[in-house]
KOLRO-792998 format. One line per 5 residues: number of its first residue (from 1); their letters; for each residue x, y, z of C-alpha. Coordinates in pm, whole numbers, plus 50000, padded with zeros to 5 digits. Layout:
<rs>
NUM	A	X,Y,Z  ...
</rs>
This chain:
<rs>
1	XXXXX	50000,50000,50000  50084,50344,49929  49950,50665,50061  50075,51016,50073  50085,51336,50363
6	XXXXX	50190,51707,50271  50536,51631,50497  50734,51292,50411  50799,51025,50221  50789,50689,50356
11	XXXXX	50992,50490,50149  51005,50093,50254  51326,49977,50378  51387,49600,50503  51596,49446,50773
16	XXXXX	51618,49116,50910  51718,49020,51287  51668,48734,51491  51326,48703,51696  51400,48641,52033
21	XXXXX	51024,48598,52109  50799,48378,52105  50539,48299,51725  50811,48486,51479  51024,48241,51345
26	XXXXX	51280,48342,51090  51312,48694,51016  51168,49045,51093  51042,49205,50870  51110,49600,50883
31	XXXXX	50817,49809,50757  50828,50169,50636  51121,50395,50726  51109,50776,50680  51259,51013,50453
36	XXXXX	51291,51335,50380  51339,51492,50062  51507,51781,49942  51356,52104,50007  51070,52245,49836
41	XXXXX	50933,52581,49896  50577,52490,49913  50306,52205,49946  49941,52165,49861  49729,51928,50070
46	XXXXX	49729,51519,50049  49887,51391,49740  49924,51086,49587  50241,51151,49335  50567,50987,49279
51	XXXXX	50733,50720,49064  50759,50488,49324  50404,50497,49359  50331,50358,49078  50649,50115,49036
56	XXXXX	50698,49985,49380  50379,49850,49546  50518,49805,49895  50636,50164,49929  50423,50392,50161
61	XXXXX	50477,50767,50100  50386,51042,50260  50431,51378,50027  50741,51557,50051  50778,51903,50177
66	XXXXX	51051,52148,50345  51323,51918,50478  51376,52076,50827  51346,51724,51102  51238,51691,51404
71	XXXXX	51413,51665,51720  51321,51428,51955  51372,51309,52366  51711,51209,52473  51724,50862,52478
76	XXXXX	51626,50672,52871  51680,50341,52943  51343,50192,53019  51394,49791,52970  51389,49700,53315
81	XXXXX	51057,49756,53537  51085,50009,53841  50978,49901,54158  50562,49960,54216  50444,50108,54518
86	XXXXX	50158,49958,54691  50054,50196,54952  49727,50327,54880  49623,50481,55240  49692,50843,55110
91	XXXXX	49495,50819,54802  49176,51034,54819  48882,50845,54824  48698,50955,54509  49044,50896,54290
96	XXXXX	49152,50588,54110  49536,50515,54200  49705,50284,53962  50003,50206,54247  50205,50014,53981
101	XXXXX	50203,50355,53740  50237,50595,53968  50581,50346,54071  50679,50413,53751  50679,50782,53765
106	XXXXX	50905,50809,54089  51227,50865,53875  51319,51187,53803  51568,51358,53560  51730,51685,53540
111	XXXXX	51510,51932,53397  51696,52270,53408  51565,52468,53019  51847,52504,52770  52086,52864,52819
116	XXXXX	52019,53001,52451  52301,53232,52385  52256,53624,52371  52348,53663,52060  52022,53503,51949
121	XXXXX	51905,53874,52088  52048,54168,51926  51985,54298,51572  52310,54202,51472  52294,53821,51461
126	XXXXX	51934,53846,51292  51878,53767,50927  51874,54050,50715  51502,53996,50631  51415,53950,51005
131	XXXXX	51566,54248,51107  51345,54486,50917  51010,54272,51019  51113,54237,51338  50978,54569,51568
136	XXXXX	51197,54724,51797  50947,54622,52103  50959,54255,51985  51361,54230,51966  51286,54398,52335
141	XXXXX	51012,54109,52432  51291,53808,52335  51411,53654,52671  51739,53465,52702  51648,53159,52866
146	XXXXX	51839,53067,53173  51915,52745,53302  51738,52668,53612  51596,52392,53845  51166,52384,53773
151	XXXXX	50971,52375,54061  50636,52391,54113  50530,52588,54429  50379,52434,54744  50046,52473,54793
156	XXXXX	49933,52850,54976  49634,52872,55198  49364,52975,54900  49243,53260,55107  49337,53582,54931
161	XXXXX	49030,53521,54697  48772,53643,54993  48985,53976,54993  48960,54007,54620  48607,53918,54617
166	XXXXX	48423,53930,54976  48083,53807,54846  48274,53477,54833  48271,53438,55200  47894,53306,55154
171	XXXXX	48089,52996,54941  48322,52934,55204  48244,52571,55279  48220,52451,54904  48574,52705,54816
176	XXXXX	48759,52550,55114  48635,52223,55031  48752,52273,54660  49129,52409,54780  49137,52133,55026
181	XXXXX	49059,51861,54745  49345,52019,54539  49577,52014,54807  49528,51665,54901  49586,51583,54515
186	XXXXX	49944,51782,54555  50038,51564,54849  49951,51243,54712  50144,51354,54379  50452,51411,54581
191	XXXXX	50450,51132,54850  50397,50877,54501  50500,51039,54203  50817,51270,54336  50592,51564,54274
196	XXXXX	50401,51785,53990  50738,51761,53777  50762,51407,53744  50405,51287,53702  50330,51540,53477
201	XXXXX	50617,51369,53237  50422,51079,53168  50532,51077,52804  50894,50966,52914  50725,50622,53046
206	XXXXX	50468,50519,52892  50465,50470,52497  50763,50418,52325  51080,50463,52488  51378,50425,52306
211	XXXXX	51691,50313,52499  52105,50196,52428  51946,49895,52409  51606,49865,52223  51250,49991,52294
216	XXXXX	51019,49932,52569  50650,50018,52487  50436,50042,52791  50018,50141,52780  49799,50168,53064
221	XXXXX	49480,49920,52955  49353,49744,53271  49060,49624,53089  49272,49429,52844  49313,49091,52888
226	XXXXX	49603,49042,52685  49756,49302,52454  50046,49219,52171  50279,49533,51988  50240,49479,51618
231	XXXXX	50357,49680,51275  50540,49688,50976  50849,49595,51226  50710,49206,51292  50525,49170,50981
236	XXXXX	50208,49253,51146  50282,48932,51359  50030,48883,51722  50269,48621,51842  50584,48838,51798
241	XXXXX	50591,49091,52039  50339,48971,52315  50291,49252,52615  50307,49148,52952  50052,49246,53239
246	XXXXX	50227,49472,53544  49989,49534,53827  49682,49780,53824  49664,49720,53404  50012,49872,53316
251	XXXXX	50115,49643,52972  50492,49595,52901  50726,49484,52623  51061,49525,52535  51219,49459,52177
256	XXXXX	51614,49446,52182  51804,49602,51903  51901,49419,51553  52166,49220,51536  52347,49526,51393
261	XXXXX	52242,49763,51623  52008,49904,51477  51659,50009,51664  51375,49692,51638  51152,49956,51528
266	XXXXX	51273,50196,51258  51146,50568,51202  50840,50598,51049  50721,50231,51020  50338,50154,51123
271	XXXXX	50264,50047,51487  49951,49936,51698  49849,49711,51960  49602,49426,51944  49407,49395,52265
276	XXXXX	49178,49079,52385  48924,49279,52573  48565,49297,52681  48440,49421,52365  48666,49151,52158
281	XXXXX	48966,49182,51976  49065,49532,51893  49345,49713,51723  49413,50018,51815  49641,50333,51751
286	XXXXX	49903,50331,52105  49722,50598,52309  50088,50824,52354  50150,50796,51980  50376,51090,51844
291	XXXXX	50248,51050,51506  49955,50943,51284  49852,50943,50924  49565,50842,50725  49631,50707,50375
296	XXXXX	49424,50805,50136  49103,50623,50050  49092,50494,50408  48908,50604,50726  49082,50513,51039
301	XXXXX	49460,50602,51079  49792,50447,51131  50015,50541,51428  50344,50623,51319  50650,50509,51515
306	XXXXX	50857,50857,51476  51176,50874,51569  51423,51030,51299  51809,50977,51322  51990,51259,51586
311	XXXXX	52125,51428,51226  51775,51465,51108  51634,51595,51426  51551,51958,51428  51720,52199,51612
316	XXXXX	51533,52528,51780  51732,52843,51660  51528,53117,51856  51466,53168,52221  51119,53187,52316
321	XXXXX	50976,53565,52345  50891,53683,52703  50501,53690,52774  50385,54069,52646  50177,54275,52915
326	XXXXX	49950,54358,52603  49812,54065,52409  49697,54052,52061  49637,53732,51923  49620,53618,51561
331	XXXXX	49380,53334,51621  49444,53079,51269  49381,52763,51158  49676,52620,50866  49452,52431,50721
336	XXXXX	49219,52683,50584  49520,52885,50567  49586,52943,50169  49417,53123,49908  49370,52886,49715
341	XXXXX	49096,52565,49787  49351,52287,49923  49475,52225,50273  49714,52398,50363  50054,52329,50501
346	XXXXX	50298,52379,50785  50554,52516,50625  50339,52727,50404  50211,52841,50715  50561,52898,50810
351	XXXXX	50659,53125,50527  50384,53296,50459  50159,53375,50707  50332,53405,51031  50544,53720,50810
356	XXXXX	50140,53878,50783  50046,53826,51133  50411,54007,51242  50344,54305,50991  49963,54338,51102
361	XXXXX	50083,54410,51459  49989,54117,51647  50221,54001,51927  50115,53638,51934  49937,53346,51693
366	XXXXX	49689,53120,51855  49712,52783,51630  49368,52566,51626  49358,52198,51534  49660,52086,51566
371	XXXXX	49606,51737,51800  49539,51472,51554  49189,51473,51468  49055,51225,51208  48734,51461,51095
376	XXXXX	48875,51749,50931  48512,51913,50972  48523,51924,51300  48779,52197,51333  49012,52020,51554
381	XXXXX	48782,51948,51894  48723,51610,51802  49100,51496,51909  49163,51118,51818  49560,51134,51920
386	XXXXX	49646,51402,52160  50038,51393,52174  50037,51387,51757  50049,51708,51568  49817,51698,51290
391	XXXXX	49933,51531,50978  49704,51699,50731  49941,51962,50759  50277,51827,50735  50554,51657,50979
396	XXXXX	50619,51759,51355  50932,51884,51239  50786,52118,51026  50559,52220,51337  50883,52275,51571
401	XXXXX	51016,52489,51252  50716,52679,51229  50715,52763,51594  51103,52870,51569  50982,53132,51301
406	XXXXX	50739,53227,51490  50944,53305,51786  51230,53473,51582  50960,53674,51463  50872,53765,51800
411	XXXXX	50513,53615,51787  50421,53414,52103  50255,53044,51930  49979,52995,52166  49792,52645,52101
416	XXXXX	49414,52590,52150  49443,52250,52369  49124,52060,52415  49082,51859,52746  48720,51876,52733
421	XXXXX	48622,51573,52505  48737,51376,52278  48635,51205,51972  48390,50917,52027  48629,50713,51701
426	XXXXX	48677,50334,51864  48952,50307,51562  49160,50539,51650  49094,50716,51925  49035,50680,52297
431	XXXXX	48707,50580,52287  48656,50178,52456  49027,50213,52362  49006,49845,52658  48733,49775,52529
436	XXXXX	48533,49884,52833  48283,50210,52843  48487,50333,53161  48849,50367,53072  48940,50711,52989
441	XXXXX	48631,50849,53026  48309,50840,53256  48104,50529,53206  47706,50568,53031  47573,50891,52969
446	XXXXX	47749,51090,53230  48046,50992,52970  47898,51130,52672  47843,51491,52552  47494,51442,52338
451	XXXXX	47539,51809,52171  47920,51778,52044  47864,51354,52027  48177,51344,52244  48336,51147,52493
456	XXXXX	48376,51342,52829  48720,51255,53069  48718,51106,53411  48922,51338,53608  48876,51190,53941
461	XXXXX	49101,50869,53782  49440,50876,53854  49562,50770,53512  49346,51013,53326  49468,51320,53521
466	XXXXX	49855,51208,53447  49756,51159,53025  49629,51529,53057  49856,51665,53266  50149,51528,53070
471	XXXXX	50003,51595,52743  49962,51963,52856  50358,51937,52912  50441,51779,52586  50337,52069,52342
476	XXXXX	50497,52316,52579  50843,52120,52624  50909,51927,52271  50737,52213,52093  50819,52522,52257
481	XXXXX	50440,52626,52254  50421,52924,52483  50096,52844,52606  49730,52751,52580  49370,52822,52520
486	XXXXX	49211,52564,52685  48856,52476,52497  48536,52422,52683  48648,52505,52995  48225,52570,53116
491	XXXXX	48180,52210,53009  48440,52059,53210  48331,52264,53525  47976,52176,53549  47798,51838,53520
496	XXXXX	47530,52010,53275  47851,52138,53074  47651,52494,53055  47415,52309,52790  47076,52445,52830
501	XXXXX	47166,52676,53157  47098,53091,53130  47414,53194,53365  47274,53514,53567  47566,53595,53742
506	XXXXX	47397,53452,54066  47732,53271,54303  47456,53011,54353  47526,52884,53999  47870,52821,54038
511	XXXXX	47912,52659,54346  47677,52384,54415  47625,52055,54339  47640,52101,53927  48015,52157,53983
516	XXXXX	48248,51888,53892  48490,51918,54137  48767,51649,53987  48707,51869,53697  48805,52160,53893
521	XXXXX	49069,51994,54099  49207,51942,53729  49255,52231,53617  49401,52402,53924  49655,52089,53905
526	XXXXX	49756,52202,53488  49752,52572,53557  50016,52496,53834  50237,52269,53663  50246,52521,53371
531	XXXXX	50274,52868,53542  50518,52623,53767  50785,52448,53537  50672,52773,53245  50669,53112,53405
536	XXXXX	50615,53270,53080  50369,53060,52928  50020,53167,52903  49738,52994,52990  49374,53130,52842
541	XXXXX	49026,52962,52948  48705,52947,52748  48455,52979,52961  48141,53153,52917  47998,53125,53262
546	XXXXX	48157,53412,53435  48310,53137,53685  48459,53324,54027  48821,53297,54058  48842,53167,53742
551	XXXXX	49145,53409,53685  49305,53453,53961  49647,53251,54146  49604,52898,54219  49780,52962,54550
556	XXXXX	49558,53232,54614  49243,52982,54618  49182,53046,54204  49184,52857,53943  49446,52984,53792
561	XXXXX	49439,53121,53463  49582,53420,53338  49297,53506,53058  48939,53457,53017  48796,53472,52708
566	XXXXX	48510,53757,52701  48249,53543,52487  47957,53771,52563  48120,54011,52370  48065,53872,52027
571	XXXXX	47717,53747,52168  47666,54114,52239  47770,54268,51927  47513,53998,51695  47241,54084,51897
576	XXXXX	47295,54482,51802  47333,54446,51464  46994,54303,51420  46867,54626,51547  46808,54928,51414
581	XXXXX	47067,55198,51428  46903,55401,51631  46790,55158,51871  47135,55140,51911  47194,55180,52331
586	XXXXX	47532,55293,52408  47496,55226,52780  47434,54842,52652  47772,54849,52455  47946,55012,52785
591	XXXXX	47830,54757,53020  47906,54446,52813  48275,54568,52757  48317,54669,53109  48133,54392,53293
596	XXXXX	48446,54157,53392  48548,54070,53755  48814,54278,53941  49158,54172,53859  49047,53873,53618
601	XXXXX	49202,53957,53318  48983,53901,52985  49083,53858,52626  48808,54051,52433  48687,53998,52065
606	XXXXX	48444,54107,51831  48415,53801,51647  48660,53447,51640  48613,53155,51396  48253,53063,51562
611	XXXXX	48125,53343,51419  48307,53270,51099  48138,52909,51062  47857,52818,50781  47518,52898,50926
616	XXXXX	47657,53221,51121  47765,53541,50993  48087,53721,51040  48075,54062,51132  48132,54174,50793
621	XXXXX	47822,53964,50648  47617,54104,50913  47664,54475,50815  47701,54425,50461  47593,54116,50324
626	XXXXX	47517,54021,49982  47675,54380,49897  48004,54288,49973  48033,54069,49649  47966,54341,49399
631	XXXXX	48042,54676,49564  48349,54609,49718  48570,54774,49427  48689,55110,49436  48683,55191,49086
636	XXXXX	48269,55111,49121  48020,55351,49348  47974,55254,49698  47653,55174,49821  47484,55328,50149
641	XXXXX	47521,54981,50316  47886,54941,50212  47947,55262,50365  47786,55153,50670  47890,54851,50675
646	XXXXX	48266,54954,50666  48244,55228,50902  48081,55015,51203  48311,54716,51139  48577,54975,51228
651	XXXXX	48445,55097,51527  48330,54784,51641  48654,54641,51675  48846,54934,51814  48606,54999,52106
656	XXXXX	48647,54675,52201  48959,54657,52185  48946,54965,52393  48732,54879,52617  48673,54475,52663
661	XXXXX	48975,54361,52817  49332,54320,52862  49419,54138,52570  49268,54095,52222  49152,53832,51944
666	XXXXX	49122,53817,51611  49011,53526,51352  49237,53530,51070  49082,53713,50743  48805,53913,50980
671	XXXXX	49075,54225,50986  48942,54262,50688  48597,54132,50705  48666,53823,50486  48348,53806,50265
676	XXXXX	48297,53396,50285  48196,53181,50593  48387,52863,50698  48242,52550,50508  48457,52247,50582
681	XXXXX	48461,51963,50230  48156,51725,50352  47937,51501,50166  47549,51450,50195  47436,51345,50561
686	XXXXX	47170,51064,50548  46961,51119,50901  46833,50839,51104  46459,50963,51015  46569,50928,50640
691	XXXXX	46625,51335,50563  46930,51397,50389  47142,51712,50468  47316,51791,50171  47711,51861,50139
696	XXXXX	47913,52020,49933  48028,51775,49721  48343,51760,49945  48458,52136,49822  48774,52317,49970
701	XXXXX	48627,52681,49829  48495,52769,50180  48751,52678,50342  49103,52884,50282  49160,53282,50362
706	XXXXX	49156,53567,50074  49416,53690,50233  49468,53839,49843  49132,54040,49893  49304,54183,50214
711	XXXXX	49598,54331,49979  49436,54426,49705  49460,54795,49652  49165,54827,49458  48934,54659,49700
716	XXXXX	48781,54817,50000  48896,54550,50217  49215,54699,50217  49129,54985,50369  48933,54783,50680
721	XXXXX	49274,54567,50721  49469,54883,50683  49276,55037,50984  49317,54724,51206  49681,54714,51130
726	XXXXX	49723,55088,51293  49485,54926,51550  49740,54702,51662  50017,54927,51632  49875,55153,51804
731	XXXXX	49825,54958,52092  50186,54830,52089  50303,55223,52089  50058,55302,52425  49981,54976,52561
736	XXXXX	49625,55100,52697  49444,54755,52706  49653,54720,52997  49702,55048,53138  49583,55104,53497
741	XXXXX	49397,55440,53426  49021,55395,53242  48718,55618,53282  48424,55635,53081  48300,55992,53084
746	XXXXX	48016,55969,52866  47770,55764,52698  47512,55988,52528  47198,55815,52395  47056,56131,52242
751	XXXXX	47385,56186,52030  47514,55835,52044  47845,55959,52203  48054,55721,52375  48393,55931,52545
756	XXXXX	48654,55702,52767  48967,55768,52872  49228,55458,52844  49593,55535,52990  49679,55902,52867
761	XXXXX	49440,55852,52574  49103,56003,52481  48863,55746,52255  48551,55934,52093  48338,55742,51914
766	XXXXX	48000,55878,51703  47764,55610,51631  47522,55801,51490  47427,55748,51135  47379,56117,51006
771	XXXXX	47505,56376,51219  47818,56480,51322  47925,56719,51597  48126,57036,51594  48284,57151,51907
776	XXXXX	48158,56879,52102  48354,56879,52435  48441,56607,52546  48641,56548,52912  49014,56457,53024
781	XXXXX	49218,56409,53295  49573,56501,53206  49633,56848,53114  49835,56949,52817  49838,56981,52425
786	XXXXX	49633,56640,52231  49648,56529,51900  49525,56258,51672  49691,55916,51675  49373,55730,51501
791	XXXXX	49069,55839,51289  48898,55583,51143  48762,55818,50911  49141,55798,50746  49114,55795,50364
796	XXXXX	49348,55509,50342  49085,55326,50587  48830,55384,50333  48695,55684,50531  48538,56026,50390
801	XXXXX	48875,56198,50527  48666,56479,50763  48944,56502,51029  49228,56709,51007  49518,56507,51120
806	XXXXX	49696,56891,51177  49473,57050,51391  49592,57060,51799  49348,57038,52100  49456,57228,52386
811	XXXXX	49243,57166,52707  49046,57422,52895  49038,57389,53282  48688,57332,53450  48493,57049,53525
816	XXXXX	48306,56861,53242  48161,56498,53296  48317,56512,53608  48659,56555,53444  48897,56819,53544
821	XXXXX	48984,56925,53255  48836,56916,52883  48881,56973,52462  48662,57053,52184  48646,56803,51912
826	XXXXX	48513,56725,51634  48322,56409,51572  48173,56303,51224  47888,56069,51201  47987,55691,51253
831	XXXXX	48351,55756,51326  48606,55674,51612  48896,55908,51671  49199,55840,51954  49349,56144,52116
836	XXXXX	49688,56125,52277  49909,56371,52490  50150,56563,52228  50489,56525,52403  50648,56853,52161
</rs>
């Protein structure tokens, strides 16, 4: 068989050595090995190309792309068993303790981070391209990395919340109980795992672990009843490589090295393990698998045994950029990534993208779908194999070099992680993964999520919390991710998953009997490990409850985030464009920008990619819709709705920036307002009650960014992706999404006048849809001579050009809007202008 992935090539390669096991006699057969090609500078999706193809029949290829490998572990001698532990008196009652794992997890190694030389730093030692994308404040934002012992923190007492917020004092007894269930995990992780550090390295014992000697290949399946390790290595052989049984369903086996030395496994070959269990016999993809690709013309996947030769391993050039106190985020997806209707790759990804998000002015790129997910449709939340970058994409070499750009271009990566679900595949994913209902995930219904037809995690079991926990590690520590956005964080916290609940903002909601507390006890356990062993890394929540303490210290009784993702924003923001303009309530807008809890900090955003899915509408589509496809050139007239339609996007976007939080978001394309939804390639649905839904005959044209519409100087969307580029540029010049000083000083519903103040800045914005407003005064705090820094009304934002960029406002002393000082302005009709000190 042959089948093909924008990456590699697989070509076959055979070896023979002596089985010393029993049911192989003769010789081993060795399956696939990788290859890389030479270089290419670009990739479309899956192929299926190549002479070899079509002359050898046992080759298996995966497509070539950029030849830059990927690094992997240092090797640890795992062929001998550790000795189990069989105390199980400290164990909390409600959690599962496999005593033989956790036995395994007592060893620890030295885990000081990697001194990256200064010179990585300066101007000088950049690339001559880099130097002039590169912005002064990023160069400033790149931290050497020192070498240092990790440690996780002990522990505090979890009271500081009730000075924070004293209408928690009412929760005490469920809060308390919740710090004290945490705690109690923290003791039982160091008295039997040698603390947060080791256990949460679960990837350096179970899977494949390559030694001097050979490879032992360890999975956790106590429901098994025997398990074998087969591949392309043993000829696909069940009597080969039998697994032995360790205590508390821990399976073992070791395979010495060839005869020449050589590993019994090589790179790239196919691997999975057969398993006699409740359900019958099952094959299935290794649970820690690095790798996994689907050949073409088939549905489940094949895990990939990856492990390329120390030459061939990548190398990080670039140290990892120090956490900004202002973030912008560049929220993308490299599939959909191209212009053109394919899948898109890493490396394209690599070269041309992350280059765009730099120049646009955003300080970080949040990557979706990138754990392996077998339905492309289902934009990455349906994870099948959580330590394996996608394949669709390319290699995880080409991932680690993507990152590096990323970080020499100053860009924090940030990765949307889900721990919320997983796919429900039996084939290749978790799911009965035993054979039993129970392993991985809650048994019957409690186990299922009937809206996303998910599989929900047991976090009360022992094993489960260390696959997470360790998993969360991975991406940050072979990857160099520099953080997270975790995905449906409200589901994980509540039994009901927030399906069918209104949340009122009553504490009654959130602390009760609805809250899953293993769930919580979870996530305290992952934001300390990675604000722990990561001090820069970032950890963002979704969560659209408005959970207490959802941001704030885990030692100070939180939960522990840094972000929370504002999602009534966008919520917000639909429901007022299907009003009328003048219904229009500016004390509405106000309130749902401003309403976030005191020192939580909140990632606002007008729109993501939910908003960008078929059977929504973006922003854009919402203002302007069937318009935007023949009105949107500037050698043809404008219509009134275009006009509109441009303006309010504008506005829309800065004021919440300016107002919604501490950081920002963006879906990639909606600078611009990207004129097409999101339509995954998907075939006709037959129902159950017979009705068909019909597909689109499995078409890539909704699915890829025109970012060429975006650059076109003859569009109008250039002028909206002009406007958020001095958006974010702006911000990086005053930083006031995170300055300490904000005021709102007036929110007119007779003139539809909103006036705040944001650091030394002055944002006035006129949402009225016909007049505009000479001499309108508006208030300030800081005395001195202002100018303007923003007008949205710009020409080359495709404004009308009625503000004089020239003119100087002095300020006037005297009270107005309870401001002690104030200028006259003036404000056309649906336009946002940003006033700033003049320092000459």
């Amino acid at each position: 068989m042959a089948f093909a992935l924008a990456g590699i090539r697989f070509p076959t390669a055979r070896t023979a050595r002596p089985s010393s096991r029993s049911g192989l006699e003769g010789k081993r057969r060795t399956g696939a090995s990788f290859s890389l090609l030479s270089r290419k500078k670009r990739f479309a999706g899956i192929i299926l190309t190549g002479s070899s193809c079509d002359t050898d029949p046992t080759s298996t290829t995966v497509a070539a792309s950029d030849g830059v490998l990927v690094p992997g572990a240092e090797s640890d001698d795992l062929s001998s068993s550790t000795d189990m532990i069989s105390d199980t008196e400290a164990a909390s009652s409600n959690l599962q303790v496999s005593r033989e794992t956790t036995g395994l997890m007592t060893e620890e190694s030295e885990a000081g981070q990697t001194s990256i030389s200064s010179e990585f730093i300066g101007e000088e030692s950049m690339d001559e391209d880099v130097k002039g994308a590169v912005s002064s404040q990023a160069i400033k934002r790149i931290v050497d990395v020192q070498e240092k012992p990790r440690f996780v923190p002990p522990p505090g007492t979890g009271q500081r919340i009730y000075e924070i917020d004293p209408s928690l004092n009412g929760y005490r007894g469920h809060l308390d109980y919740r710090y004290d269930q945490y705690k109690k995990m923290r003791e039982t992780i160091d008295q039997y795992e040698g603390g947060l550090d080791a256990f949460s390295r679960g990837y350096e014992k179970f899977g494949f672990q390559r030694s001097a000697n050979g490879i032992t290949y360890r999975e956790w399946a106590p429901g098994a009843k025997w398990a074998t390790l087969i591949g392309d290595f043993n000829n696909w052989n069940p009597n080969a490589d039998v697994m032995t049984r360790k205590e508390y369903g821990v399976w073992e086996v070791f395979l010495p090295n060839n005869a020449d030395g050589s590993p019994p496994i090589p790179h790239g070959s196919r691997v999975k393990i057969r398993m006699d269990t409740p359900s019958g016999i099952k094959d299935s993809i290794p649970a820690w698998i690095k790798f996994s690709v689907q050949a073409p013309g088939e549905i489940p996947y094949n895990g990939i045994y990856y492990d390329p030769p120390e030459e061939e391993k990548y190398v990080f050039q670039h140290a990892q950029p120090k956490a900004p106190k202002s973030l912008r985020i560049y929220e993308s997806h490299v599939g959909m990534s191209s212009p053109e209707p394919k899948i898109n790759t890493y490396a394209s990804f690599r070269d041309d993208v992350l280059p765009r998000i730099q120049r646009l002015g955003y300080n970080a790129v949040q990557i979706m779908a990138i754990q392996e997910h077998s339905y492309y449709g289902s934009f990455g939340y349906h994870v099948t194999n959580f330590f394996a970058p996608s394949s669709r994409f390319g290699t995880p070499d080409e991932l680690k070099s993507l990152i590096d750009r990323a970080h020499e271009l100053g860009l924090l990566v940030l990765m949307d992680i889900v721990h919320s679900h997983a796919s429900n595949n039996v084939l290749d994913g978790l799911n009965q993964f035993d054979g039993t209902d129970s392993h991985y995930f809650h048994s019957g219904s409690r186990g299922h999520h009937w809206m996303w037809d998910s599989r929900l995690f047991n976090y009360g079991s022992w094993e489960v919390v260390r696959f997470l926990l360790s998993n969360a590690r991975w991406w940050l520590e072979e990857y160099k991710f520099d953080g997270f956005r975790f995905d449906g964080v409200t589901s994980m916290m509540y039994t009901h998953h927030g399906l069918a609940v209104g949340f009122t903002g009553s504490y009654n909601e959130y602390f009760g009997y609805a809250t899953d507390m293993d769930a919580m006890v979870y996530l305290m356990l992952v934001n300390d490990m990675i604000h722990g062993l990561y001090p820069e890394a970032v950890a963002i929540g979704e969560d659209v409850s408005g959970m207490p303490t959802f941001c704030i210290p885990v030692q100070d009784g939180g939960v522990g985030f840094d972000y929370r993702l504002h999602m009534a924003i966008p919520d917000k923001w639909i429901e007022i464009m299907k009003l009328k303009d003048e219904d229009w309530k500016m004390g509405d807008i106000v309130h749902t920008l401003t309403n976030r809890r005191w020192l939580e900090k909140c990632v606002a955003y007008a729109e993501s990619h939910d908003q960008a899915l078929v059977g929504d509408k973006t922003i854009a589509f919402w203002l302007m819709d069937k318009d935007m496809y023949d009105f949107m050139a500037l050698d043809l007239p404008s219509t009134p709705r275009i006009d509109r339609g441009i303006a309010l996007h504008k506005m829309i976007r800065l004021i919440t920036m300016g107002l919604g939080g501490e950081g920002y978001l963006n879906f990639m394309g909606n600078e611009f307002g990207h004129p097409e939804w999101i339509d995954f390639p998907r075939g006709d649905q037959r129902l159950p009650n017979g009705k068909v839904i019909p597909g689109n005959n499995y078409s890539y044209d909704k699915c890829r960014r025109r970012f060429d519409l975006g650059d076109a100087d003859y569009l109008r969307y250039r002028g909206m992706q002009e406007f958020d580029q001095a958006m974010q540029h702006l911000e990086e010049e005053y930083g006031f999404m995170t300055s300490d000083h904000q005021y709102i000083s007036r929110k007119d519903e007779r003139d539809k006048i909103i006036v705040f103040e944001r650091g030394d800045m002055v944002f006035v914005f006129n949402f009225h849809w016909t007049n505009s407003y000479f001499d309108y005064r508006v208030g300030c705090l800081k005395p001195g001579k202002y100018k303007v820094v923003l007008d949205s009304d710009d020409k080359l934002f495709g404004g009308f050009n009625r503000i004089d960029h020239t003119a100087e406002y002095f300020c006037t002393d005297g009270l107005y809007d309870n401001r002690p000082l104030s200028f006259s302005v003036y404000a056309p009709s649906r336009t946002a202008v940003v006033y700033a000190l003049s320092e000459d």
